[in-house]
C-alpha positions in Angstrom: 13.8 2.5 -17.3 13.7 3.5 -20.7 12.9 7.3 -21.3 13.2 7.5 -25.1 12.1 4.1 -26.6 8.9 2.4 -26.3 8.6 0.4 -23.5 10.3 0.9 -19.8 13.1 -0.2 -18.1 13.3 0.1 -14.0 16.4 1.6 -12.8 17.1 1.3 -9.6 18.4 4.7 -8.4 17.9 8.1 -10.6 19.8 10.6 -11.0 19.4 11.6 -14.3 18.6 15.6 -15.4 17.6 14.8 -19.3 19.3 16.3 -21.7 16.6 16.1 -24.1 14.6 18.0 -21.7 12.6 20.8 -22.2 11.7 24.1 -20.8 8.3 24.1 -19.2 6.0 26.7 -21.3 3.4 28.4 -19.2 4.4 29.2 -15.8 7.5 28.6 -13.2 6.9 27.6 -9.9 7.7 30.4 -7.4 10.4 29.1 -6.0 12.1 26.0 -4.4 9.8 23.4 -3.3 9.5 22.9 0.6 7.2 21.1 2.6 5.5 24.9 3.2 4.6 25.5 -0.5 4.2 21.9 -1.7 0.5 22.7 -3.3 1.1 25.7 -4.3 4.2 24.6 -6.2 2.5 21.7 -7.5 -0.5 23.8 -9.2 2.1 25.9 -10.9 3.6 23.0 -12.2 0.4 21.7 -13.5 -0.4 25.1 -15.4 3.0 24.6 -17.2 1.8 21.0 -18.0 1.7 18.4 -15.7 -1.1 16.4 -16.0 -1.7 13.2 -13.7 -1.6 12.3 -10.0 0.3 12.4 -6.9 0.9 11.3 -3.6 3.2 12.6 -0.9 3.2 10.9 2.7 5.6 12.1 5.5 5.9 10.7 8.6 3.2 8.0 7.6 0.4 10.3 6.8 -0.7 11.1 3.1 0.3 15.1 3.0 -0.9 15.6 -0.7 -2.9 13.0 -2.7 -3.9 15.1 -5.5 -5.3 14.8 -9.3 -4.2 17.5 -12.2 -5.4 18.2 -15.6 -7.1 16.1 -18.0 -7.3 12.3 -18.3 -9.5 12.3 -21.4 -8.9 15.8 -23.0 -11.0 14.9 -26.2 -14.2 14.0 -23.7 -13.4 16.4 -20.9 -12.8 13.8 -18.2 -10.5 14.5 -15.6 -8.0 12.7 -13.9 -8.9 12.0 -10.4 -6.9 10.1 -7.8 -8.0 6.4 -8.7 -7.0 7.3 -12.1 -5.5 4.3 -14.2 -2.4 4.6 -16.0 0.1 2.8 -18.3 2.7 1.8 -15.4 5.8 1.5 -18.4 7.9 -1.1 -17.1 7.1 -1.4 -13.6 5.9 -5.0 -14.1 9.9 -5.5 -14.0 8.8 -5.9 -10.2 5.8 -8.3 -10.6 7.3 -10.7 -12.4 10.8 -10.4 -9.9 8.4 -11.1 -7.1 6.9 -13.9 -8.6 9.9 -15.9 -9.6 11.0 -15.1 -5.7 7.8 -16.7 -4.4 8.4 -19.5 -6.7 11.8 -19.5 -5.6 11.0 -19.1 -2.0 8.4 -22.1 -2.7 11.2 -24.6 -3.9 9.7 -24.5 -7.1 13.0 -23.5 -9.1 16.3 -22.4 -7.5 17.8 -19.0 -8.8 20.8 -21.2 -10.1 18.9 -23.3 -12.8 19.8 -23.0 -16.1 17.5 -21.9 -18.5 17.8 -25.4 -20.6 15.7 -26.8 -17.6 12.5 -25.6 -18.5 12.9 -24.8 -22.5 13.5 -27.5 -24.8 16.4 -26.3 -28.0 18.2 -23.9 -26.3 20.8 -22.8 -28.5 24.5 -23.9 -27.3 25.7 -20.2 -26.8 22.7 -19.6 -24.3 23.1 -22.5 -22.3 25.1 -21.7 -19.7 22.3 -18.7 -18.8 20.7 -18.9 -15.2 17.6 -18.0 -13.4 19.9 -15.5 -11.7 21.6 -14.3 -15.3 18.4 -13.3 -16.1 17.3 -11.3 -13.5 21.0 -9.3 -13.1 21.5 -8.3 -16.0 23.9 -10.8 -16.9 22.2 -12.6 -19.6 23.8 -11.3 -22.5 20.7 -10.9 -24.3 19.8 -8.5 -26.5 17.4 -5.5 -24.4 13.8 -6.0 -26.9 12.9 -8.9 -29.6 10.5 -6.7 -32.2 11.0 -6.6 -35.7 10.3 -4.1 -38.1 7.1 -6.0 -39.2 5.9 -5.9 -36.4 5.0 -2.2 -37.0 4.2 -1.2 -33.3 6.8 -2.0 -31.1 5.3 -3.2 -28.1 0.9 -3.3 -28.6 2.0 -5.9 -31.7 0.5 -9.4 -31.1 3.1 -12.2 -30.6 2.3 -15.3 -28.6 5.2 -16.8 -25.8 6.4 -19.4 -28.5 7.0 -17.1 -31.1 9.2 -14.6 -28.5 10.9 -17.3 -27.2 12.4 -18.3 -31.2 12.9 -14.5 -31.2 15.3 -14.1 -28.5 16.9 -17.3 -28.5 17.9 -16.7 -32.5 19.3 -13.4 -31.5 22.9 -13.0 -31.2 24.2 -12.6 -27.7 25.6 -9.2 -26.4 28.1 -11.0 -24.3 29.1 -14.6 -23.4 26.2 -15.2 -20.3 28.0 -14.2 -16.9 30.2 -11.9 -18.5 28.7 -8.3 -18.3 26.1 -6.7 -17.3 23.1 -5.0 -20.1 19.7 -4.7 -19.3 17.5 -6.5 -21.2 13.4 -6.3 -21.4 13.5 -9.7 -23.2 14.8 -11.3 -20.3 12.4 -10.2 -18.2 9.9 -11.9 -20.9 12.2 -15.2 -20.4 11.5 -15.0 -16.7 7.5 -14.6 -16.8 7.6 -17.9 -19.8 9.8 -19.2 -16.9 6.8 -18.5 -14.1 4.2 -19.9 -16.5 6.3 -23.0 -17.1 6.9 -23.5 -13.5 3.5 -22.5 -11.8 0.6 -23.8 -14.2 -0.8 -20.7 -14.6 -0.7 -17.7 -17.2 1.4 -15.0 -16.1 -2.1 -12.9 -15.7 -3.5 -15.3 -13.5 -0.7 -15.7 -11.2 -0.2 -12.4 -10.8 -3.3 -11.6 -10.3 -4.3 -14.7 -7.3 -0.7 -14.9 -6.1 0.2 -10.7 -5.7 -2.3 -8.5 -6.7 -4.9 -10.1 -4.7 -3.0 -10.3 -1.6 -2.2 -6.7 -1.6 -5.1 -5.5 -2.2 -4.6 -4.1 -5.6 -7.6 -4.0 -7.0 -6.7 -2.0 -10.4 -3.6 -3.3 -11.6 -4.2 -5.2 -14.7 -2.9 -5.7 -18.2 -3.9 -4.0 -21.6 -7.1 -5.0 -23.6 -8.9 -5.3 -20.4 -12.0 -3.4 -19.8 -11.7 -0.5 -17.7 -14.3 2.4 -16.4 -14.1 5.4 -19.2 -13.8 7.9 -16.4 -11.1 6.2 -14.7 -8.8 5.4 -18.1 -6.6 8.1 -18.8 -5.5 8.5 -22.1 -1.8 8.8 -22.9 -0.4 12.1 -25.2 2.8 11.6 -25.8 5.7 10.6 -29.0 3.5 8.3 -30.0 -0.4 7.3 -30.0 -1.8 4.0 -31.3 -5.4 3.5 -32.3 -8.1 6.6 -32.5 -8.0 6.4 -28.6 -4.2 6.2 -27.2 -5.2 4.2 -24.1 -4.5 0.8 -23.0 -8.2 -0.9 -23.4 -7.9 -0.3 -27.1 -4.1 -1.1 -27.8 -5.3 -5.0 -27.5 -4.3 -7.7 -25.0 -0.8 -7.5 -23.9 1.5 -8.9 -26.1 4.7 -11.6 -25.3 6.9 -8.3 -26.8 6.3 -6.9 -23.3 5.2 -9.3 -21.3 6.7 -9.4 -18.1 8.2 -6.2 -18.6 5.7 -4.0 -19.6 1.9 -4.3 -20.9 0.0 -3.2 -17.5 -1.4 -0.6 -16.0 -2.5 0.4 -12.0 -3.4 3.4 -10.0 -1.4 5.3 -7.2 -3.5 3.5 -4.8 -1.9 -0.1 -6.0 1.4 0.9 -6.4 1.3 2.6 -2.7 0.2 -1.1 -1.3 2.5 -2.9 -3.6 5.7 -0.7 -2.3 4.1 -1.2 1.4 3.0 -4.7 1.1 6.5 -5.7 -0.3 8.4 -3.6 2.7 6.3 -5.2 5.3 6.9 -8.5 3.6 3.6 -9.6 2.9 4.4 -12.0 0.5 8.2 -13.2 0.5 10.6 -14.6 3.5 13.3 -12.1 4.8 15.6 -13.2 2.8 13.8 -13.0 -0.5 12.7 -10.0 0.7 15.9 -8.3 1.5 17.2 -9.6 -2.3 14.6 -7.3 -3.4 14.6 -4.3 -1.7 18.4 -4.5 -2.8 16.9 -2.8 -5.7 14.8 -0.6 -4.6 17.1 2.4 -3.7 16.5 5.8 -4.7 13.8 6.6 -7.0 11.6 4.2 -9.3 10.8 5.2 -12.4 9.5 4.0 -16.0 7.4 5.2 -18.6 6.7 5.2 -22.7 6.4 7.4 -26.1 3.0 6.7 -25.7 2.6 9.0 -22.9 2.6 7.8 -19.8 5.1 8.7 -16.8 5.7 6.5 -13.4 8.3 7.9 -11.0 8.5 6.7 -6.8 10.0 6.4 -4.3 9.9 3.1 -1.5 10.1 4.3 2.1 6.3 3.8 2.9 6.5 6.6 5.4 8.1 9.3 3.6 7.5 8.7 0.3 6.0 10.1 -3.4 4.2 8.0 -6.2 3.7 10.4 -9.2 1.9 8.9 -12.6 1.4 11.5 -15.4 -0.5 10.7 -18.5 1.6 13.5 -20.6 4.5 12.5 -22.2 5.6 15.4 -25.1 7.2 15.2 -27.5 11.3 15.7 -27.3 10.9 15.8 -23.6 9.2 14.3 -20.2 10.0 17.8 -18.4 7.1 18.5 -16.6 6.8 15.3 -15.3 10.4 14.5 -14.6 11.8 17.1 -13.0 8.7 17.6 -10.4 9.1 14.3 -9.2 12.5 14.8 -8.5 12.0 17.8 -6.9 9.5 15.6 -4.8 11.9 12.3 -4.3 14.4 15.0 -3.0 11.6 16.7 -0.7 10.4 12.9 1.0 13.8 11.9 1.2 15.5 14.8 3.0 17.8 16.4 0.2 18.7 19.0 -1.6 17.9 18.6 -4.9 21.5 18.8 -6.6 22.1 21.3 -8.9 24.4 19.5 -11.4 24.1 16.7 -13.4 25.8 13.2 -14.6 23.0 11.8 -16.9 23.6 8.3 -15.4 21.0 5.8 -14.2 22.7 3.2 -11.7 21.5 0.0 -10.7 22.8 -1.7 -6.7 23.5 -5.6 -7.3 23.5 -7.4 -3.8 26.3 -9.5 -5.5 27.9 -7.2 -8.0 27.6 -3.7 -6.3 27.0 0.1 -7.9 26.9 -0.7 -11.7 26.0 2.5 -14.6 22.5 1.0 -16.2 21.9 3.7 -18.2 23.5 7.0 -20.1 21.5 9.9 -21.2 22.4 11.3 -24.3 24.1 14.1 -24.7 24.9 14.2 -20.7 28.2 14.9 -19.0 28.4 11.0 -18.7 28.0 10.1 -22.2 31.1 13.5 -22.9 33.5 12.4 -20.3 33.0 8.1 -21.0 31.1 6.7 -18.8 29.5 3.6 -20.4 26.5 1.7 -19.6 27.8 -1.8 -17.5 30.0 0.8 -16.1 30.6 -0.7 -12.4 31.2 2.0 -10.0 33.6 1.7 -7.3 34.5 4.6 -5.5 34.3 8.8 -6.2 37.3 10.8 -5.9 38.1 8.1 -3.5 35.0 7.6 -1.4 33.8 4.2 -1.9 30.5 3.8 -2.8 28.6 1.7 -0.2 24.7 1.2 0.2 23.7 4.4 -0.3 25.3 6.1 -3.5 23.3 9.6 -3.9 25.0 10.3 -0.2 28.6 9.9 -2.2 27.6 11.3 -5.1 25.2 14.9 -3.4 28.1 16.8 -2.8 29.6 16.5 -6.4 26.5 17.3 -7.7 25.8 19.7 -5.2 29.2 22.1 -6.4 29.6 21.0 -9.6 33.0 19.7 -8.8 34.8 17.1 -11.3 34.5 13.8 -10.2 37.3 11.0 -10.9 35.1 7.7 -10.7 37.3 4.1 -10.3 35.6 1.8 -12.3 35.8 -1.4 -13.9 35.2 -2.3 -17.3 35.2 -5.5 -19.1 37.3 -7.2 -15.9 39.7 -4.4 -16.4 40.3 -1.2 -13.3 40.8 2.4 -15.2 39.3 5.9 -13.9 37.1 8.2 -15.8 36.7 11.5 -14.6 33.9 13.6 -15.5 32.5 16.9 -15.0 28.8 16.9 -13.9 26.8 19.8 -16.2 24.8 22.3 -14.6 20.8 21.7 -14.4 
């Protein structure tokens, strides 16, 4: 997920304590959060600034599903629970799903080379998969904006003109051989869904998952929406006299299929449900994607929005905020996960590595993301970074269970790695919260 730039990246597990964050302003919650003073500490945090909605469930049952603050602070509107947000780059997971179901419908096979459905692939990009794509392993560059475009993700371009963009970009590394998220891949693989399916990436997502799962809300920008259900976005950034997605224009091909949508906590409760029970894709397509799903979800913009959630359907927490300051997602960031920690049975750690991580079903525990200025980014951890053990514990299917008692005592931790095909250790020493 990307924190600091203007679209969103998913990561699969965070455990990230900014380093760009900042102090909340107002008012400290009384203490530390428990299943006892969950409202209370929630109100606090929303007169020091959080603004948006949230869901808690435990055992099964919604135990807070609650609005805060304003979602239209210039008209007085505020947010309520069916309040639409930007989602950042949540539609990471649509557009997965979809190439699954297409996948799962013998429509394409995770192995085809992109040269099958584009026509002039350049020679160095060739040898990129279905599968390349959706890993990581592309080699292409992460976004495909340029500097005319002005606005880096609400600029118009159509599919052809992204496509020429990415493919004239120079790779990152030779397809197969490393690992770099990339947004514009994710555009590849919803040109790829339109190509293979007939149908616009809106439409299919629409008939073939939204519909199913009854999200009724989740749509893309440009679209008409209620006033009193549109929350406006304050954040790094605004575009247009209202900073909302109805008036940023339809969603353009420099986020589409990795960005450019919005929904409600509603929808994204029955997507994460729908998806666990398997509504829509075999057991084995199903398993491939809940691969990815450990730990907390999160994504967001500099145009103020904020999406962080966990997947267990029975104990879980869906928080969307539409404030975003500037320098710092605070607020926001660290109540959800103080709530991730609540749902999922921990103690929130009290160090930090400033590292997203991302689980492969095929590549294992690899580093998708380091926060500047964190103990990570001191001690040498790099992005691509695949983990394989912590002071000698392996990592296996659940890494924040290695990884809590570090974090929880601060104590230095000598990470086997490998980089580049090569084994080394880096050893670094998590920073206090």
């Amino acid at each position: 997920m990307r924190k600091i730039v203007s679209s969103f990246v998913v990561i699969a597990v965070l455990i990230v304590a900014p380093a760009w964050a900042q102090a909340k302003v107002e008012q400290e919650p009384p203490e530390a959060l428990t299943w006892d003073n969950l409202e209370a500490y929630i109100e606090a945090e929303a007169k020091a600034g959080f603004s948006g909605v949230i869901l808690v469930v435990r055992d099964g049952e919604a135990v807070l599903d609650k609005a805060f603050g304003m979602a239209n602070r210039e008209e007085g509107i505020p947010n309520r629970t069916d309040t639409i947000f930007g989602i950042g780059s949540t539609p990471i997971d649509f557009t997965h799903v979809g190439i699954l179901m297409l996948a799962q419908q013998g429509k394409l096979s995770l192995d085809d080379p992109i040269m099958k459905f584009f026509d002039n692939v350049p020679k160095d990009k060739r040898s990129i998969t279905v599968e390349f794509l959706m890993t990581g392993r592309s080699g292409l560059q992460n976004f495909h904006g340029v500097p005319s475009d002005g606005n880096p993700d609400h600029a118009w371009i159509d599919r052809d003109e992204a496509m020429r963009r990415i493919f004239a970009q120079e790779l990152l590394f030779e397809p197969g051989n490393g690992r770099e998220h990339s947004h514009s891949a994710w555009g590849v693989l919803a040109a790829i869904l339109e190509i293979v399916s007939g149908e616009s990436y809106q439409e299919f997502t629409k008939k073939r998952i939204f519909e199913p799962l009854g999200m009724v809300d989740t749509g893309f920008y440009g679209a008409t929406y209620p006033k009193k259900r549109m929350a406006v976005g304050y954040g790094m950034r605004s575009n247009g006299e209202i900073n909302a997605p109805p008036y940023w224009g339809p969603t353009s091909w420099l986020v589409l299929g990795s960005g450019g949508q919005v929904s409600t906590v509603p929808d994204m409760r029955r997507f994460v449900s729908g998806m666990r029970a398997g509504k829509l894709l075999d057991a084995e397509r199903r398993e491939r994607l809940l691969s990815t799903w450990r730990g907390v979800l999160a994504g967001g913009s500099i145009f103020g929005y904020e999406i962080v959630y966990t997947t267990d359907p029975d104990n879980m927490m869906i928080l969307i905020s539409n404030y975003n300051p500037e320098g710092g997602q605070s607020v926001a960031v660290e109540l959800a996960e103080n709530l991730a920690a609540l749902t999922q049975d921990r103690t929130r750690a009290r160090f930090s590595l400033g590292i997203g991580l991302e689980i492969d079903t095929e590549k294992g525990l690899t580093v998708s993301q380091v926060v500047p200025g964190s103990a990570a980014q001191r001690d040498g951890l790099k992005t691509g970074d695949r983990l394989i053990s912590a002071n000698g514990i392996p990592f296996g299917d659940d890494p924040l269970a290695v990884l809590d008692p570090f974090l929880a005592s601060g104590e230095r931790i000598k990470f086997a790695i490998e980089r580049d095909g090569k084994s080394m250790t880096v050893g670094v020493k998590p920073n206090p919260r």
